[in-house]
N, C-alpha and C positions, 0 to 999 in steps of 0.2 A: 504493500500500500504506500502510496506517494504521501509524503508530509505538506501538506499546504505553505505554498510560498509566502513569505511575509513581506508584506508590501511596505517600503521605505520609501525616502528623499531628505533632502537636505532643505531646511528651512529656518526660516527664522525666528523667532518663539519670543511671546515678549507676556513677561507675568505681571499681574497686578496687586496691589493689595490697600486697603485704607488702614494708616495707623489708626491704634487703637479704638476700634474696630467696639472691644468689649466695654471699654470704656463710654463710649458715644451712647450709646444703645441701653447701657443701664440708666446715664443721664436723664435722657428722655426717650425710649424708643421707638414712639409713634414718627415724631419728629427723624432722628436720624437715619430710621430706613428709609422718612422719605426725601431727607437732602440726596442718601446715596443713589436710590433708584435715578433720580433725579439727574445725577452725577453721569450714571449708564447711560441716562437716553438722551442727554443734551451735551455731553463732552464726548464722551469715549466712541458711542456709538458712529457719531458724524466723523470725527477724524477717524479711527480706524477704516470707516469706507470710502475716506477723502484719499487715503496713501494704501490702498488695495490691501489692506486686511482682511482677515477673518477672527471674527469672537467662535474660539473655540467650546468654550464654558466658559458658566458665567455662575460665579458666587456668590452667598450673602455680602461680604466684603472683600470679594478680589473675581479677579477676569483671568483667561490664557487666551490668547490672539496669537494666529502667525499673520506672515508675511513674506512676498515672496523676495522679498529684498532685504538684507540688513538698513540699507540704506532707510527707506521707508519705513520700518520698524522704528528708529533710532527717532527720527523728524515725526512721526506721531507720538511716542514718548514725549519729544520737547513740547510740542502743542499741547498737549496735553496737562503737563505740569505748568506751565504759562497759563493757560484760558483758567485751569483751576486757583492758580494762586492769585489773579487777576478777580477773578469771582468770590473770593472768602477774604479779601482785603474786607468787606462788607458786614464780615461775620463776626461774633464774639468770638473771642479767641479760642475758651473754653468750648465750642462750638464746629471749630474751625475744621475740616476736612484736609488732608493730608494723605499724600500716595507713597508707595513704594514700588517702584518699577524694577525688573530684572531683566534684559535681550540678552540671548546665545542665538548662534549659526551652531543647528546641530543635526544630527542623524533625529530622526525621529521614525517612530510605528507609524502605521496608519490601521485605526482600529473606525471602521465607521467613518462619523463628522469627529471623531477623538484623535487626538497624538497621545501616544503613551513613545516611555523610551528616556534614552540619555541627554538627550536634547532640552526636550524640557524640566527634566532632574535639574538640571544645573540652571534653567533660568528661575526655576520654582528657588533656589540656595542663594541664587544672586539676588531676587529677591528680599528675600529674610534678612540679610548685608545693607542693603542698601541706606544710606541715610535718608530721612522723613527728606519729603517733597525733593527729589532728585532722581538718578537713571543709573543702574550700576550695569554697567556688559563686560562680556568674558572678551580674551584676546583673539580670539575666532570671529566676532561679530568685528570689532574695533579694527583690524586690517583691512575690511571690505570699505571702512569709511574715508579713505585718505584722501583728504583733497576734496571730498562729496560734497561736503554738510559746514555752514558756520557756526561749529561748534567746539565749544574747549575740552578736552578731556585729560583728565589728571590719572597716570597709573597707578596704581594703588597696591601693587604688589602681586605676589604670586598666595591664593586663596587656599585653604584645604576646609571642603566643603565637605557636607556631613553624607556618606554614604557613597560619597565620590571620590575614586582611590589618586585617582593623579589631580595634582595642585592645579589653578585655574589661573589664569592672568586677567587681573580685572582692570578697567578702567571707567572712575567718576567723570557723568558731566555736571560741569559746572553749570548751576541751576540759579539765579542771584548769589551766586556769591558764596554757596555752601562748602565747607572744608568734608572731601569724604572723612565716615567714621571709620576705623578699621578696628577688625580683631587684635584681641592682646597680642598675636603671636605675630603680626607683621611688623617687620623693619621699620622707622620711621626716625630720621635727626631730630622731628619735631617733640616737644613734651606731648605727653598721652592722659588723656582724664575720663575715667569711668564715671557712671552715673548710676549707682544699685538702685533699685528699686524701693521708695518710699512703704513701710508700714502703715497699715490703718491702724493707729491708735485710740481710733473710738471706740467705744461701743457698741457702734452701731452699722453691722456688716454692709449696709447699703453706702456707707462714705466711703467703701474701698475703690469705687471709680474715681474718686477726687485723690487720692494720694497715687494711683495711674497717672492720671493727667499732670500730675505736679512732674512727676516722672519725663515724661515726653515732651515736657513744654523747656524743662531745664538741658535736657539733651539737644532737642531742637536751635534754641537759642548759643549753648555753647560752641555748637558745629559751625555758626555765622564764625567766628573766629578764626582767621586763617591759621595762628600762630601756633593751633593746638590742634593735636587729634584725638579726636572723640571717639570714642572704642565705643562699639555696637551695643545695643545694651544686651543683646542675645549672646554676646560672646562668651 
């Protein structure tokens, strides 16, 4: 009996995710599900069809999209993060909606309208890395761009991603101004500053979204700071 052939290609994978996500939603949740849906059908949705994507899945707070080009992938990314930070200049801050973006150039499955595969592993990892409101791509996506795109990209070292046996080469773009955060374990001349996660010292288990946020709002803020690097807080 013949083994069914598994259908491949190489594409370019680009993951999403909204910080603090469990935070927002305990705030108020009527409200935050409906900024994010919000989010889907009046940002992401229009650029991903503006730069020939596809919404692969779609989550309560994160998306997988490809693309048939890095290039495209990369320039809806930036739109992206622009129209949204341009939109919650509006917002209370405590409020505020915040992305995390990941692009790899990878092998991927084809399961269906699904990618499964190596591919999107590591943009699902790059992901998780990424500093609030910025773009982090592996060095496979990042060589297709030279010369393409007006865009800054800072490298950020070689990665060891969780489940993923060989180190990754990553490179931040600069999104206003943002310093990438990087794991303890990478290289950096610059001084490095963790941010642990705030305790709910109340009471009262429902303020544990408010010491999250205090969390997020202090790492965000430190990472404006060129002169430092701010270690992930997942690290």
């Amino acid at each position: 009996m013949t083994t069914p052939q598994v259908e491949r290609r190489t594409t370019a994978v680009l993951v999403a995710d909204v910080v603090g996500y469990c935070r927002l939603v305990e705030t108020n949740e009527e409200r935050a599900l409906a900024a994010i849906k919000e989010l889907w059908g009046t940002v992401f949705r229009p650029l991903i069809a503006e730069y020939r994507g596809r919404i692969v899945k779609l989550m309560g707070d994160g998306l997988i999209a490809e693309f048939g080009s890095v290039v495209g992938a990369v320039a809806c990314a930036a739109a992206v993060q622009e129209k949204l930070a341009a939109q919650q200049q509006q917002v209370a801050v405590e409020r505020r909606i915040l992305l995390r973006i990941g692009i790899n150039l990878g092998d991927v499955v084809i399961d269906g309208d699904d990618l499964l595969g190596d591919g999107v592993n590591v943009a699902a990892r790059l992901e998780q890395l990424c500093p609030p409101g910025t773009v982090l791509i592996s060095g496979s996506a990042h060589e297709q761009l030279s010369g393409k795109l007006d865009l800054h990209f800072e490298y950020v070292g070689e990665q060891h991603l969780k489940n993923i046996e060989r180190p990754v080469r990553t490179y931040c773009m600069d999104v206003g101004g943002l310093t990438p955060m990087l794991p303890a374990s990478s290289r950096s001349d610059k001084p490095a500053v963790a941010v642990l996660p705030f305790d709910n010292m109340s009471a009262d288990p429902d303020q544990a979204y408010f010491s999250d946020g205090i969390t997020e709002d202090v790492i965000t803020e430190l990472s404006r700071f060129r002169e430092l690097t701010v270690i992930a807080r997942n690290s």
